[in-house]
N, C-alpha and C positions, 0 to 999 in steps of 0.2 A: 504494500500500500504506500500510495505517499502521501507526504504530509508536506506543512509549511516548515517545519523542522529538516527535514528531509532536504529540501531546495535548499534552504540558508547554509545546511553544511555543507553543499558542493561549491567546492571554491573554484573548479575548471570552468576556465571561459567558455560561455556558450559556443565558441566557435572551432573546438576541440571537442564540444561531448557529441557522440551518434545522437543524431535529431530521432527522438522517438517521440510519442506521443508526450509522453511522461516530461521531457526537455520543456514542449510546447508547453503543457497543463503547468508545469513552474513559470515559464513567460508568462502567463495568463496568470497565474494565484498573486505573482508580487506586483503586477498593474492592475489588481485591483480587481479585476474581472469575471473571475471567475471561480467560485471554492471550487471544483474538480469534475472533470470530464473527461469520457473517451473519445477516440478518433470514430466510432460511429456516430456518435450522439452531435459533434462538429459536423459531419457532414449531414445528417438528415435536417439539422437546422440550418447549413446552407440553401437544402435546396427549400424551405418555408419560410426565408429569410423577408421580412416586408420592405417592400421599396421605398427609400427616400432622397428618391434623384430628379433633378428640372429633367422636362421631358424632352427639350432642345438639344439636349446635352446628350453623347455617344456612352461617356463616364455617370454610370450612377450607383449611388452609395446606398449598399443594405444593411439596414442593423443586424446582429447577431445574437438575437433576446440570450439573456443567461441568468437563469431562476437567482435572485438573492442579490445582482451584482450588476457593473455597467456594461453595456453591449461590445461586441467585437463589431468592428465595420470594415464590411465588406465593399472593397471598389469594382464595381465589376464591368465590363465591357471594354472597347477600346477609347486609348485614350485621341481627345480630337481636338480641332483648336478655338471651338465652340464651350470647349467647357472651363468653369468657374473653381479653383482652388479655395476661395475664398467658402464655398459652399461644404469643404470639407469641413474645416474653421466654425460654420454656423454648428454644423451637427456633432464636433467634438463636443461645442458648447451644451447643445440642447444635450444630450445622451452622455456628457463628461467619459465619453469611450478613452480608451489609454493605449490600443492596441490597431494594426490595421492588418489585415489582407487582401489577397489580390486572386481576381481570375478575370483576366487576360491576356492578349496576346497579342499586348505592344499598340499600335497606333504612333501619332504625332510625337516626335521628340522633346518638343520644345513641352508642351504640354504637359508628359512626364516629367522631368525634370520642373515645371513650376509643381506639381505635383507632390515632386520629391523635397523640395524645400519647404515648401506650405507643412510636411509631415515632421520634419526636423524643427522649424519654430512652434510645432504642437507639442514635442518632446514625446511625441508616438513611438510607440516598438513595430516592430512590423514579423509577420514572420509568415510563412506557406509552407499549403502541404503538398505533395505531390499530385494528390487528385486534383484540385485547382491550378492551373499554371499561371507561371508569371513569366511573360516569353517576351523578346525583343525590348523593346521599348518601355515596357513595366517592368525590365528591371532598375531603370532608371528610377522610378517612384521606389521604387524595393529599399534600395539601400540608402534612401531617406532616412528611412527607423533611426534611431538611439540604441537601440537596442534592436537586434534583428538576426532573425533566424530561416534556414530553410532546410528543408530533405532534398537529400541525395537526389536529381532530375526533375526540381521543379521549378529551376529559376534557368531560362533559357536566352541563349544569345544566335545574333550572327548579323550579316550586314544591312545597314539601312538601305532604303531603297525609295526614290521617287514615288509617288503616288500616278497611279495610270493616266496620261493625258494633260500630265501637267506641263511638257511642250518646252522644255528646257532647253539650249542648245547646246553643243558640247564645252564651250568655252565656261558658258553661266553653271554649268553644272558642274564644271570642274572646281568655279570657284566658290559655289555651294558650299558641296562636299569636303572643302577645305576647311571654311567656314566654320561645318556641324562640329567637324572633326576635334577643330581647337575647341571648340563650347562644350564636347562632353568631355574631352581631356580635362581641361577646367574642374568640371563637374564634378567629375571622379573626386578630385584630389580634395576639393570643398567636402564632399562627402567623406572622405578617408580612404578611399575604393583605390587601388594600384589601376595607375592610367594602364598599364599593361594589359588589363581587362577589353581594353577596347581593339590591341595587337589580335589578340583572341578573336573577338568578335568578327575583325575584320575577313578572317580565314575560313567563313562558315558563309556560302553563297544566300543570297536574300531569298533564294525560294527552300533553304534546306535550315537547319537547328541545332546549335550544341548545349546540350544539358548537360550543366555546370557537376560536377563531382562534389560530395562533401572538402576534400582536400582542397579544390580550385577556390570553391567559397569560402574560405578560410585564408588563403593563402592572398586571391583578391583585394580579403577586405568585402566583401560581398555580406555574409556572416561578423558579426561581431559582437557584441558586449559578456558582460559576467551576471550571473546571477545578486551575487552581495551589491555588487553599483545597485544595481537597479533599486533593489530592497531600502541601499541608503539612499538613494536618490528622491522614492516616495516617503521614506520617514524623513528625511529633510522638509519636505514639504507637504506633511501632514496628511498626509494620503494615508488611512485605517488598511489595513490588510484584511481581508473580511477571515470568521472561523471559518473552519470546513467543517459541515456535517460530518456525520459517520454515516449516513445516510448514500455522501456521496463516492463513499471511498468504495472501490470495486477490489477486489482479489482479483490478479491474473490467473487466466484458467489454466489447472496444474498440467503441467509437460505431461505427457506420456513415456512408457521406458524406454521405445524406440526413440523418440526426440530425444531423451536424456544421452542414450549410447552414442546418437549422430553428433549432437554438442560435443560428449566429450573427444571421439576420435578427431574432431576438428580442433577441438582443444588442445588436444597430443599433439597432431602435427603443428599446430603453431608455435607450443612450444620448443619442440626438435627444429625450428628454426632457429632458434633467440639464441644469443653467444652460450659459451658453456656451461658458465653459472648458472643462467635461468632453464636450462635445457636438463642440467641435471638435478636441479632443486624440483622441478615437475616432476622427475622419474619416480626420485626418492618416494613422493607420495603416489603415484600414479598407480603401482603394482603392488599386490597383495603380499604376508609375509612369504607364503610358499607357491609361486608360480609353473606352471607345467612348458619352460621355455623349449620351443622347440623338441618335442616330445621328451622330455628329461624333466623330472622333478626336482626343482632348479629354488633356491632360498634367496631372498629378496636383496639380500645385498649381491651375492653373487651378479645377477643379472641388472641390477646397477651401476656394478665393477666393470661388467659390459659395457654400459650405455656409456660410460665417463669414459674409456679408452676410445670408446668408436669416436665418440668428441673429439678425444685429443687427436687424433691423428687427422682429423675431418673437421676444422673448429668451422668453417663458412658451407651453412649448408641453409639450403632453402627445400621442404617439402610440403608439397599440396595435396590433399585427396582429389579424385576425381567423384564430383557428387555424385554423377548418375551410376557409379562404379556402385553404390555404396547399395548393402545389402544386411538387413537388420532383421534378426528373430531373439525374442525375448520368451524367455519360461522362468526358470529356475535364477536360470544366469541368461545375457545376451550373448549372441553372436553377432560380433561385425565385422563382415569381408568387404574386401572391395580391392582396389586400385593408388595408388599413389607413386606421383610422376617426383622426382629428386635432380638436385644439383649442387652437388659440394666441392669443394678444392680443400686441398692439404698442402704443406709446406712444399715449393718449388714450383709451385701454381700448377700444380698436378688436379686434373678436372674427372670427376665422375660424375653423369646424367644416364636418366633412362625411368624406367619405370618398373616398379616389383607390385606383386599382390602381397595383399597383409590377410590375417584371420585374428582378433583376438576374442578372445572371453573376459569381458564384463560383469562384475556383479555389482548388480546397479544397488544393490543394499548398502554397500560399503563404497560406491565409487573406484575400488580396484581394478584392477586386470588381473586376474588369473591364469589363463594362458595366452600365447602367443607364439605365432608363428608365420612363414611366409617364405615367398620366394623372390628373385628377380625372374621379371618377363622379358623383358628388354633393358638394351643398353646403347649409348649411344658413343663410336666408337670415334678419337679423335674429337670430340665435343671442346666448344670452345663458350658458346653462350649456351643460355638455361632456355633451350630453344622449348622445351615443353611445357615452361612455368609461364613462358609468353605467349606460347597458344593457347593454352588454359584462360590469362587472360585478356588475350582478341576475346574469345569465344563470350566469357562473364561480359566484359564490356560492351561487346556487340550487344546482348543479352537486355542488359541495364540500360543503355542508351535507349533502345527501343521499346523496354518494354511500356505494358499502359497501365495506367492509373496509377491508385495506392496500394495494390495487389501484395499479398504476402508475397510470392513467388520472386517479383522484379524487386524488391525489397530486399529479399535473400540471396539475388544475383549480386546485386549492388554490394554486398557484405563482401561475399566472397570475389569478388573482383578488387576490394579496397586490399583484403586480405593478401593474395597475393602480387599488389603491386610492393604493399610492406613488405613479402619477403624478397621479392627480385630486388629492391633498394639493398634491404641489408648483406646481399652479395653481390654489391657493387654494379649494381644496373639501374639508369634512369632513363626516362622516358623525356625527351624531348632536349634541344641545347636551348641555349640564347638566343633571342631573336626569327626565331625558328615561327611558322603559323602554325594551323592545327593541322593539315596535310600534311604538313611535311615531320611531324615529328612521330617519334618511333624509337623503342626501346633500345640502348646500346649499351657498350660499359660508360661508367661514369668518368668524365674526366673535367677540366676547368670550365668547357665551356656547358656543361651539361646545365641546364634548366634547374632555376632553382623551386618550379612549380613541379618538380619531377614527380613523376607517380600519379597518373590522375588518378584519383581515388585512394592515394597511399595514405598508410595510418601517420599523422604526425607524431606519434609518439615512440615508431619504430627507431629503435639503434640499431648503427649496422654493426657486424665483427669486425673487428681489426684485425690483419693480420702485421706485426712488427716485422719491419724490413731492418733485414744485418749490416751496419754501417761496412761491414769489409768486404760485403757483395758491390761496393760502388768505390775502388780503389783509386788511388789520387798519382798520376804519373810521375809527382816528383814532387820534394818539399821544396819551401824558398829559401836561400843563402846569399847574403847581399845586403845593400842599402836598400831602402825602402825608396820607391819612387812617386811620391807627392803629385794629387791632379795640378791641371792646370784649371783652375779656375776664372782665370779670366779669358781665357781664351777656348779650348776645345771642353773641357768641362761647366764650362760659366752656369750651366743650369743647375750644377748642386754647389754653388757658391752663396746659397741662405745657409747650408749647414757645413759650411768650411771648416769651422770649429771644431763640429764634434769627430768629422770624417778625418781631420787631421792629428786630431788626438787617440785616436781609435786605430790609425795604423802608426801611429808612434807607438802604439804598446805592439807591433807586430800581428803576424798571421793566425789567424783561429780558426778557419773554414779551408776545405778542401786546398791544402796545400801553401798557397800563395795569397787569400784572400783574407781581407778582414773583414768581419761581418759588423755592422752597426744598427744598431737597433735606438730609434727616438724617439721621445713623444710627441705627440698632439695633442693632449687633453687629456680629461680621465677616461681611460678604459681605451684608449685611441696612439696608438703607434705607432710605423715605418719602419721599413730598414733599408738599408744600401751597403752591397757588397762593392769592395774596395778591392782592385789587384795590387799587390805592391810590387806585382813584376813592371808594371805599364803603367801604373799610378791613375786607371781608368777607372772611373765608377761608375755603377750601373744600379738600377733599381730593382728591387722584389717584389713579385706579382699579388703579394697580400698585404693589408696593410689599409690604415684609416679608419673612416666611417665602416664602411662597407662590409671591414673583419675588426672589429674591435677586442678586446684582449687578445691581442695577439703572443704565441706565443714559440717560441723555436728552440728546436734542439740540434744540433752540428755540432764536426768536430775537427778539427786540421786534419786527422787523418783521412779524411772519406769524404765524397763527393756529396752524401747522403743528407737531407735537409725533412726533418719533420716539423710541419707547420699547426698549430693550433689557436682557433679562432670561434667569433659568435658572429651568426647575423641577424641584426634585427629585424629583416623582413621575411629572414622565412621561423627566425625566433628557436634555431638551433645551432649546438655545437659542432663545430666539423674539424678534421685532423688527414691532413693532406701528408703527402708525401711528394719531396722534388728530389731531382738529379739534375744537380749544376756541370752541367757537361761543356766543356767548350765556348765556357764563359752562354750558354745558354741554361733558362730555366726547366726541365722536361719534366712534366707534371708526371707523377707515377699513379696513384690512389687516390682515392678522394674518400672517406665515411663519414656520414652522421654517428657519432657517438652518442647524441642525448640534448638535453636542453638547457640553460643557460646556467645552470649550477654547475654541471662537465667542465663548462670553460673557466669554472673557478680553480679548481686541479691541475697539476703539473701534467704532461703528457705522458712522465715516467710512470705516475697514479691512474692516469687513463688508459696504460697498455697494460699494465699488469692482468 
C-alpha cells in the first residue's frame, strides 16, 4: 500500500524512479489532488471527464473530478493559434487544480510553448501516461511542469512541419524554419530541457514518431523534479496535504508462483551481470543450503566457491534470458527452463558469447534454488561484440517503440529492453556518438566520442566493471637525461602563456609521465581543473582531453615509467562518474576504455579505491 509516509521517504528524483502508477498517485497526493488512485480509475474518468473549453478554440480543458480533492486538468486536442492561455489561468483559479495532463498530438508551436509558460507561472506539475499521448508539439507544453513526469513512450517527438497550403517559398521557408528553430532552442533552455532534444527531434521525419525512452527523459530534462521539493514547496505555501482514506488504499493483487519464479530468474541474471561483488552477494542468498548442482548433491558454499571463481576469471559479463524461451511449472517446487544468450571477457580481452539452456528448481517457499543445471547451445566463434544482447534489444525496442497503449505487455517490453541496454553499457557498449541523429546511431564499443544519452532506455543507475589496465603493458621507449627545455611562450607556444608559471615550475621539478613528460595538473575553481602535458625533450606543451566544467573533479593516475594515463571525472549533465583510460602515444592522446563507475559520491574516491 502507499501512503503519504511512503512518498516523503523516497528521496530519488522523480526523474530516476520507473514511472508507475504509484510514482504518479505520489505527484498527485503532494499537489494536493488526490488521496489515492489506480491507473484504471484515471483512465475511466478521463474518458467522463466534463468539458470546460471556448468552443472556438482546437485546445480544450477537462476537469479531472477527484472525490475529496482538487481536479487534475486535462488539455486535450491540438494545440492552434486561436487558442487562449490565459483561459488555462481562469480554470486553475476556478478549480485551484495543481497538476496538468495532456492528450494530444502536437498542433501550433508557438501556441504550445505560450502554453508551456502560462503552466510554469501556475507553478503546475504536469505528468502523462502512456495511454494518453503527448506527441510533437505538446511536448513543448509538457515540460512547462515544475515538477513533471512521464512513462516510458508517451511523450513523442520528431520534425515540425508546415501546415498544408500555407504556400511558403523556399527562401521564406528556409528563413522560417531558422527562425522556429532558435525560438525552441530558446525555449528548451528557459525551460531546463537540453536544446539537444531538438538534435533529436530533428532526425525523426514529420510524417513518422520517436517515443522518448524513460533514460532520454531524464537525460533531456524532459522528466524532472523530487518528490520532498514538491512537498516543501506546498508546505511553504500553505497548501494542506489532504489524509488518505483507508478506504482508498488498494492491495496489489498477489503474484502468482509462476510470476514469482519468472521475476526471480530475471532477477539472477541481472544480477550475474553487476561487477563481482554484487554478483556474488546474490548467489550467497540465491541457493539453498544443499543444492543438486548438476546432478551431484553439491552444499551451498561449495557451488558459490563456483560462482566466485567463474567471476574471477570472467569479471565483465552481461546475460539476458530470452523471455519467450522461458518455460515455468510450479507444484511442490518450480521448474524454470529456458534460454539465455551471454557475453563476457576475461583478462587479455579474451571474449566469450553464445547462448546455453538453463533448468533450475525453485522453491518458491524459501526463495532458493535447489537444483541447477544446463548446457551451452551455441557459441559464437571469434566474437568481438555482444552481437546477441543487441539483437535481443532491436527486437525489445522495436517491441516498445510500437507497441499501443498502457498494455501490461509493451510495459514489460519497455522493462526488459531498458534492462538490457544496462547490461551492454556495463561491458562497455553505447548506443549512439556525439552529434550523431537518431538514424544514424547504433550500438558500438564505447569510446570519447560515444553519446553521452547512451542506452536508450538504459538504467541510470547501472555501473559498468572495470577492468584495470597494467601500466607495463604501455612501455615508454626511453627515459629523459638532459637539461630540461623550456616552451617558448611568446612565440610558438604563446597560447599557454596564462599558465607560464605553473608549467614552468612543474618541469623545473623534472619528468613524471611517460618518460620525458611533465604532467601538470590546475585549477579553475572548486571541483574544476586542467592539465597540460609538458615535453622536456622539445619544451612543447600540449593539452589533455579532460578537464573543466564539462569533467569536474578530475582526477589522474600516471607514472614516468609507462605511457599509461587513468582519468577520473563527474558530469553534471549526465550526473555520473566515469574513469577513462588513455595511451599517450607519440605525443598523441588514444582513448582506450571508457566506464561508468556510479554517481557522484565515486568521484569522491581515489581511482586506486575505485579499482579495487
Amino acid at each position: 500500500m502507499l501512503s503519504q509516509t511512503h512518498c516523503l521517504q523516497s528521496e530519488m528524483p522523480l526523474s530516476v524512479l520507473r514511472v508507475t502508477v504509484d510514482t504518479i498517485t505520489c505527484i498527485l497526493l503532494f499537489v494536493g489532488l488526490v488521496p489515492m488512485f489506480l491507473r484504471q480509475s484515471v483512465l475511466a474518468i478521463f474518458a467522463s471527464a466534463t468539458l470546460f473549453g471556448a468552443a472556438r478554440a482546437d485546445m480544450t480543458i477537462q476537469r479531472i473530478p477527484i472525490e475529496n480533492a482538487t481536479p487534475v486538468l486535462l488539455l486535450k486536442g491540438e494545440f492552434s493559434q486561436s487558442d487562449d492561455p490565459q483561459q488555462l489561468s481562469r480554470e486553475v483559479a476556478a478549480s485551484g487544480a495543481k497538476a496538468v495532463t495532456f492528450d494530444s498530438n502536437g498542433g501550433n508551436i508557438l501556441a504550445a510553448m505560450a502554453y508551456g509558460r502560462m503552466i510554469r507561472s501556475l507553478g503546475l506539475a504536469t505528468f502523462q501516461l502512456r495511454a494518453s499521448q503527448c506527441a510533437s508539439a505538446c511536448t513543448l507544453a509538457f515540460v512547462g511542469g515544475v515538477i513533471r513526469q512521464a512513462e516510458p513512450g508517451a511523450i513523442g517527438v520528431h520534425q515540425s512541419s508546415f501546415a498544408p497550403g500555407t504556400g511558403l517559398d523556399g527562401p521564406t521557408a528556409v528563413a522560417a524554419v531558422q527562425t522556429m528553430t532558435a525560438q525552441i532552442m530558446s525555449y528548451f533552455t528557459e525551460m531546463g530541457v537540453d536544446p539537444k532534444l531538438l538534435q533529436l527531434s530533428l532526425s525523426v521525419p514529420s510524417d513518422d514518431m520517436r517515443y522518448l525512452t524513460a533514460s532520454e527523459m531524464q537525460s533531456f530534462g524532459v522528466t524532472f523534479g523530487n518528490l520532498n521539493d514538491m512537498a516543501g514547496r506546498l508546505a511553504a505555501a500553505g497548501a494542506a496535504v489532504p489524509a488518505v482514506p483507508s478506504s482508498a488504499m488498494q492491495e496489489p493483487a498477489a503474484q502468482t508462483n509462476e510470476q514469482k519464479a519468472r521475476a526471480f530468474i530475471s532477477a539472477y541474471y541481472d544480477a550475474w551481470s553487476q561487477g563481482n561483488a554484487g554478483a556474488v552477494s546474490f548467489m550467497e542468498k540465491a541457493y539453498g543450503d544443499t543444492v543438486d548442482f548438476y546432478g551431484k548433491a553439491t552444499p551451498k558454499a561449495e557451488v558459490v566457491t563456483a560462482k566466485r571463481d567463474f567471476a574471477t576469471r570472467w569479471p565483465i559479463r552481461a546475460y539476458s534470458e530470452r523471455p519467450q524461451s522461458l518455460r515455468v511449472d510450479c507444484s511442490i517446487t518450480c521448474r524454470i527452463e529456458g534460454s539465455v544468450d551471454w557475453y563476457a571477457k576475461r583478462t587479455g580481452d579474451r571474449i566469450s558469447s553464445g547462448t546455453a539452456e538453463f533448468s533450475f528448481g525453485w522453491d518458491q517457499k524459501t526463495g532458493t534454488i535447489v537444483s541447477e543445471s544446463g548446457k551451452v547451445s551455441e557459441t559464437d566463434k571469434g566474437a568481438s561484440a555482444p552481437v546477441r544482447l543487441i539483437s535481443q534489444w532491436q527486437e525489445q525496442n522495436g517491441a516498445c517503440r510500437g507497441g499501443s497503449g498502457d498494455s501490461p505487455d509493451a510495459l514489460a517490453t519497455c522493462d526488459r529492453r531498458e534492462r538490457i541496454a544496462a547490461k551492454l553499457q556495463s561491458v562497455g557498449w553505447c548506443f549512439g556518438r556525439a552529434g550523431e541523429y537518431g538514424y544514424q546511431m547504433d550500438w558500438h564499443a564505447c569510446d570519447v566520442s560515444s553519446s553521452q544519452q547512451a542506452a536508450a532506455g538504459a538504467n541510470p543507475s547501472a555501473v559498468s566493471s572495470v577492468v584495470r589496465k597494467n601500466p607495463a603493458d604501455f612501455p615508454i621507449s626511453s627515459r629523459f637525461a638532459g637539461k630540461t627545455m623550456l616552451p617558448d611562450f611568446k612565440g610558438r607556444d604563446r597560447q599557454f602563456n596564462s599558465f607560464r608559471t605553473r608549467i614552468r615550475d612543474g618541469m623545473h621539478q623534472g619528468p613524471n609521465f611517460a618518460g620525458h613528460y611533465t604532467l601538470i595538473q590546475i585549477g579553475c575553481g572548486t571541483g574544476c581543473s586542467f592539465a597540460i602535458v609538458a615535453d622536456n625533450k622539445t619544451g612543447r606543451p600540449a593539452g589533455f582531453p579532460r578537464g573543466g566544467e564539462a569533467n569536474m573533479y578530475l582526477a589522474l593516475d600516471y607514472s614516468l615509467e609507462s605511457r599509461l594515463l587513468a582519468a577520473q571525472w563527474f558530469s553534471y549533465d549526465a550526473g555520473r562518474c566515469f574513469l577513462e583510460y588513455f595511451d599517450f602515444d607519440r605525443d598523441e592522446w588514444k582513448p582506450l576504455t571508457k566506464a561508468d563507475i556510479g554517481n557522484n559520491d565515486t568521484c569522491y574516491k581515489t581511482i586506486e579505491e575505485n579499482l579495487r
